[in-house]
KEVEX-667462 format. One line per 2 residues: number of its first residue (from 1); for each residue x, y, z of C-alpha. Coordinates in steps of 0.02 Angstrom, whole numbers, plus 50000, padded with zeros to 5 digits. Example, Ala and Ser with C-alpha at 12.3 -4.5 7.8 and 13.67 -1.06 7.14 Angstrom:
BEGIN
1) 50615,49775,50390  50684,49947,50357
! end
This chain:
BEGIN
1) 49535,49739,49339  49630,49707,49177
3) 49735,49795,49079  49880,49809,48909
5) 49989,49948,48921  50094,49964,48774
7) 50227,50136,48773  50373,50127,48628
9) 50513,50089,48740  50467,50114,48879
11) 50282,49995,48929  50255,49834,48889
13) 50118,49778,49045  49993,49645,49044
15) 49894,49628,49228  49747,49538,49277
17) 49663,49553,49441  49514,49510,49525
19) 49370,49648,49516  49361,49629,49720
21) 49521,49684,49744  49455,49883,49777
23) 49620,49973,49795  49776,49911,49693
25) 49980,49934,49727  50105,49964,49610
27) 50283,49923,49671  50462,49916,49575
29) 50626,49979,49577  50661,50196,49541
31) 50631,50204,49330  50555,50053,49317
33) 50378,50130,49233  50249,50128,49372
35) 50211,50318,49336  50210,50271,49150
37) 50092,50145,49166  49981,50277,49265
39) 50000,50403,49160  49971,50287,49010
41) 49824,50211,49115  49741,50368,49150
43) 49743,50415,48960  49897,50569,48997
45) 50016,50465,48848  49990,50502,48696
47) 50076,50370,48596  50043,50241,48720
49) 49899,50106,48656  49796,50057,48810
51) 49660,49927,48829  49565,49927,49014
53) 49440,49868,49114  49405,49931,49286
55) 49267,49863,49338  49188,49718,49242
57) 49192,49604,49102  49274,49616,48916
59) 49409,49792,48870  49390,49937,48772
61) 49544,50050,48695  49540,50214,48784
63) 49536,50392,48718  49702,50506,48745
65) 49691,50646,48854  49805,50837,48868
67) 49953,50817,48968  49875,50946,49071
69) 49698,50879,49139  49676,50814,49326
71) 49532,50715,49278  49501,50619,49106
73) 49350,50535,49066  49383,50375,48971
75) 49257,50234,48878  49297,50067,48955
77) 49187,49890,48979  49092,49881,49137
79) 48970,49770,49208  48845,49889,49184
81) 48853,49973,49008  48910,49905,48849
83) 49005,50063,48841  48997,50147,49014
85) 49116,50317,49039  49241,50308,49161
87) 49296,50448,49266  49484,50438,49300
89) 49556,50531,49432  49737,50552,49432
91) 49840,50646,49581  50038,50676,49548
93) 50169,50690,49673  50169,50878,49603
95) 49995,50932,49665  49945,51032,49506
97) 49841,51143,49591  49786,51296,49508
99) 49877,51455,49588  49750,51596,49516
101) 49620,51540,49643  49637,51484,49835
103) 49602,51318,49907  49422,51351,49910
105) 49424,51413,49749  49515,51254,49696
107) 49414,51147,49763  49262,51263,49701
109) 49312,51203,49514  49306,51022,49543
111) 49151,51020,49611  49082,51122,49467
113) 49118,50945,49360  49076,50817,49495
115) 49033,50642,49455  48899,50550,49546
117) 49017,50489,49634  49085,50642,49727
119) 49136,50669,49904  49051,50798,50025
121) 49179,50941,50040  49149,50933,50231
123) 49195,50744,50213  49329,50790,50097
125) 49421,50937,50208  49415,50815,50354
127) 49462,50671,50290  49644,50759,50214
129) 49672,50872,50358  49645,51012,50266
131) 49503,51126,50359  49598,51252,50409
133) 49681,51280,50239  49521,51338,50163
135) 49550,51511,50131  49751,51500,50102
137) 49827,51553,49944  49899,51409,49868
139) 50061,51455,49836  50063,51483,50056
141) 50046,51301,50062  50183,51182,50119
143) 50218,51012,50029  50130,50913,50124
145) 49985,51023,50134  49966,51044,49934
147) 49970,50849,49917  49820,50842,50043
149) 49730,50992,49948  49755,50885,49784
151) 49678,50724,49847  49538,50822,49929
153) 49476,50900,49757  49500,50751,49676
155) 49396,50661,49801  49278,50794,49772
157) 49272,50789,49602  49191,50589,49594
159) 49327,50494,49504  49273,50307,49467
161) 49453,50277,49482  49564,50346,49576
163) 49753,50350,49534  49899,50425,49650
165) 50086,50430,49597  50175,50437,49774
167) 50022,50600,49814  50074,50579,49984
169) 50246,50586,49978  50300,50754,50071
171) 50194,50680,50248  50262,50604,50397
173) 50200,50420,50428  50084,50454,50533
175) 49971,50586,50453  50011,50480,50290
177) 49948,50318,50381  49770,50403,50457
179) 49740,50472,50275  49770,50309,50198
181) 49647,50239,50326  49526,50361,50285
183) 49554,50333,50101  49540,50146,50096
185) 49371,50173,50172  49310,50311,50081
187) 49348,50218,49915  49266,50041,49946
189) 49101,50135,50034  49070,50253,49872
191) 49162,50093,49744  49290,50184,49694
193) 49447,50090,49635  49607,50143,49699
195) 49776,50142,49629  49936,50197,49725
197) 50094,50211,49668  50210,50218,49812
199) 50394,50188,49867  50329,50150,50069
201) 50317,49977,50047  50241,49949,50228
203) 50082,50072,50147  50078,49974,50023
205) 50061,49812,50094  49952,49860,50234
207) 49811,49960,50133  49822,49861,49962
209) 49706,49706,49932  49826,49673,49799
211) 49973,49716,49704  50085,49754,49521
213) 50285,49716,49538  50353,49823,49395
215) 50519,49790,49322  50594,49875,49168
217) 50431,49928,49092  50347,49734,49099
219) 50240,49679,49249  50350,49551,49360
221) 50207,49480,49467  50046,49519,49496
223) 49933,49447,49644  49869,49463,49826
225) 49989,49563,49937  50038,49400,50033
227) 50100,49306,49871  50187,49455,49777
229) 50276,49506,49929  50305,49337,49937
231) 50393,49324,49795  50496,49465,49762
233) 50539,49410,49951  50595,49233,49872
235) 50695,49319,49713  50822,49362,49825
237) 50797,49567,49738  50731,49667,49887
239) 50869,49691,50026  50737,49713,50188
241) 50595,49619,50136  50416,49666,50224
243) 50286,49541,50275  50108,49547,50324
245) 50016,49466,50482  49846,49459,50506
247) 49736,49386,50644  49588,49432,50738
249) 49579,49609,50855  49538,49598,51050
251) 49442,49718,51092  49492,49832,51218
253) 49433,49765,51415  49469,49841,51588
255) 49600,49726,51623  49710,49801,51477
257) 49747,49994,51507  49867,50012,51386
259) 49846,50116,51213  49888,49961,51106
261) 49800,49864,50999  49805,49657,51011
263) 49796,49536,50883  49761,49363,50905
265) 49884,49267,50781  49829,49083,50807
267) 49823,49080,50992  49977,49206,51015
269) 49956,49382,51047  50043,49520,50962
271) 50045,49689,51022  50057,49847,50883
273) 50036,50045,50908  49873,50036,50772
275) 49826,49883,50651  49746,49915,50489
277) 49586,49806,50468  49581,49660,50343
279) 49396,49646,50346  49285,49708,50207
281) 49166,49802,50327  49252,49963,50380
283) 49112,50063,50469  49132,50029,50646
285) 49324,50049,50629  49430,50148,50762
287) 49610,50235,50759  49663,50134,50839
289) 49603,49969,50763  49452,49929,50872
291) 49297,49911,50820  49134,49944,50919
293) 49051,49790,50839  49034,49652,50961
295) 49082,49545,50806  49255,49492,50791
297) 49355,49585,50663  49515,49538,50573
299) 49680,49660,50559  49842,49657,50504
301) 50022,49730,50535  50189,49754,50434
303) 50334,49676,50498  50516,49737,50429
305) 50654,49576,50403  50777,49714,50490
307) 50652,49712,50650  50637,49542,50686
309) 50781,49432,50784  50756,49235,50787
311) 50785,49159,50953  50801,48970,50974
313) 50724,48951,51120  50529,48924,51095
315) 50470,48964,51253  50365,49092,51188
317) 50253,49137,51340  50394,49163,51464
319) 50416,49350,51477  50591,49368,51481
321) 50656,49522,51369  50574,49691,51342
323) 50538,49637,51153  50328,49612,51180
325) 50304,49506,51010  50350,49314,51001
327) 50284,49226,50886  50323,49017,50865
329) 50379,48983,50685  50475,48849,50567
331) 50639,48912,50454  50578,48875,50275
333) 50709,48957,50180  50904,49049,50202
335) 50952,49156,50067  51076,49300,50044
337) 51006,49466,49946  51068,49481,49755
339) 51202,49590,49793  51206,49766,49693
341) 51374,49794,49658  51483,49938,49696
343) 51632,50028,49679  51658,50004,49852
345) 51718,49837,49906  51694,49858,50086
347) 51499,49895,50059  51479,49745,49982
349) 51585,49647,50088  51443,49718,50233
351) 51295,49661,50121  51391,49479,50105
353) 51382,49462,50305  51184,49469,50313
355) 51067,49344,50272  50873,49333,50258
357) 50814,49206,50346  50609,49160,50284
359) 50498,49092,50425  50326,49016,50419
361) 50188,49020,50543  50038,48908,50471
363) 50005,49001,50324  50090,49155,50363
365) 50280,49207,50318  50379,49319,50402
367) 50560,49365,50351  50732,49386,50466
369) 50877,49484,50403  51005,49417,50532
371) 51209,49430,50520  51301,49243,50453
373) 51373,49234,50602  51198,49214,50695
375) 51152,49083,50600  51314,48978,50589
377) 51317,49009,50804  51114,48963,50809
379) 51155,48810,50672  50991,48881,50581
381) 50921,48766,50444  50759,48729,50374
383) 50636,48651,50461  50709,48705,50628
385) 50573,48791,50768  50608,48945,50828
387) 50526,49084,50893  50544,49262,50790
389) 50522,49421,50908  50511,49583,50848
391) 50457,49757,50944  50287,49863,50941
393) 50247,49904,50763
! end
């Protein structure tokens, strides 16, 4: 994926990325452009000058589309044309949906223009918890209901690309999370590239493959979700960083009763509520993270700097608090936050007294926000073992 965005004053955005990486975050501060950039990507800006490539090799200038369209089909490079069309898909946080005709009727329409790549409605209505909405009026629906409605007709409609500007922004986490999950693997099973614009930074560094920091119109960093969280981690600019770990799932055995799902992190076990799977095969996956394959599969879990405490002593196997995850690491790193300055004194006096603390484990990094006072009482430097424990995810 590659792309040049430029909007008069308000785009400037160069990105490479590999053409493996199926579905794509963008991340950034509140006005910093990431629904310009989609909008401008998906052909909806008019004075913006756009040259992308989704899928293969060389760019092509894209037409410009009516403010108004859902769905904008766009001439770009791919691997298997000279001068293939592109069917962009783009879902707001607004759902858009028409109000002269139901649900069914809504979806009814899409499907009258599908792609070749279009979902089974069945599939669709499933997939976004949206059966039972079939025959509701739309303006009867709820938030959260319209921005499942609106991905389901898109789905239905066979985008190549799929684009969503925070489209799931009125659900609770956990309906959000299963139709992410469902997403993710309906995307890389038909090839559909997805693009998700989201403020939940925990969605979007447990579904991406990789991500776009934007700041002020211009593309930061770019890269796997490891490095760029990595580095805006390391720029001191995000107050609560979020980190990723990934190891292999146990399956579920007699011996373990409990509804949690265990990941093997180099020899320690961690213990989470659901992982999301890191493999490229997604078939055999479960809710809960298991997989009916005999064959060992690879997941991964988001870990807050505000949830994890650092404890000094590395005796990581002696169960002695009610916190289930240790995990043995090495302080790299102890930085304070940039500081965003107020008119209140005494906030940013509080922000002064916290620290992050960045911890390694092998190749993985994990972050600790913990008070000054903890580290000057734990004498916390780099290159120090210590073990970081956090809760169930």
């Amino acid at each position: 994926m590659e792309f040049n965005v430029s909007l008069v004053n308000r785009i400037s955005a160069k990105a490479v990325l590999p053409d493996s990486m199926q579905v794509v975050g963008i991340t950034g501060p509140s006005g910093a452009g990431k629904s310009s950039l989609l909008r401008a990507l998906a052909g909806f800006e008019p004075e913006a000058t756009v040259s992308v490539n989704w899928f293969g090799e060389g760019a092509k200038s894209i037409a410009n589309a009516k403010a108004g369209s859902a769905t904008k089909t766009v001439n770009a490079i791919n691997k298997n044309s000279a001068l293939a069309p592109v069917r962009v898909g783009l879902v707001f946080q607004q759902p858009m949906l028409f109000p002269h005709v139901n649900v069914k009727g809504n979806l009814a329409l899409a499907q009258r223009h599908a792609g070749s790549k279009a979902l089974a409605l069945e599939h669709a209505l499933a997939g976004c918890e949206c059966e039972h909405l079939l025959h509701k009026s739309i303006d009867s629906l709820s938030g959260g209901e319209a921005q499942r409605v609106a991905l389901a007709r898109a789905l239905v409609n066979g985008p190549d690309v799929l684009m969503l500007d925070e489209s799931l922004s009125a659900l609770d986490a956990t309906l959000r999370s299963k139709i992410l999950r469902f997403l993710v693997k309906t995307c890389g099973r038909l090839n559909i590239k997805l693009i998700m614009v989201s403020h939940d930074v925990q969605d979007l560094a447990l579904f991406c493959d990789g991500l776009i920091a934007i700041v002020d119109g211009v593309v930061d960093v770019t890269g796997s979700v490891a490095y760029v969280m990595a580095k805006i981690a390391s720029q001191g600019s995000v107050e609560n960083p979020c980190a990723i770990l990934e190891g292999e799932i146990i399956r579920n055995s007699d011996d373990f009763p409990h509804p949690f799902t265990r990941l093997n992190v180099s020899g320690n076990i961690l213990y989470a509520k659901a992982t999301v799977q890191s493999d490229n095969e997604q078939n055999n996956y479960t809710e809960h993270g298991l997989n009916s394959n005999p064959r060992q599969v690879r997941g991964k879990i988001a870990v807050f700097a505000s949830e994890v405490s650092i404890d000094t002593n590395t005796q990581v196997n002696v169960p002695s608090s009610s916190i289930l995850n240790a995990l043995p690491c090495e302080v790299v790193k102890i930085y304070h936050p940039k500081i965003l300055q107020s008119n209140n004194p005494q906030s940013n006096s509080q922000q002064l007294q916290t620290a992050i603390v960045i911890l390694t484990h092998g190749d993985q990094t994990l972050y600790a926000r913990v008070s000054t006072l903890s580290i000057e009482r734990l004498k916390l430097e780099p290159g120090l073992s210590v073990v970081a424990r956090f809760k169930l995810q």
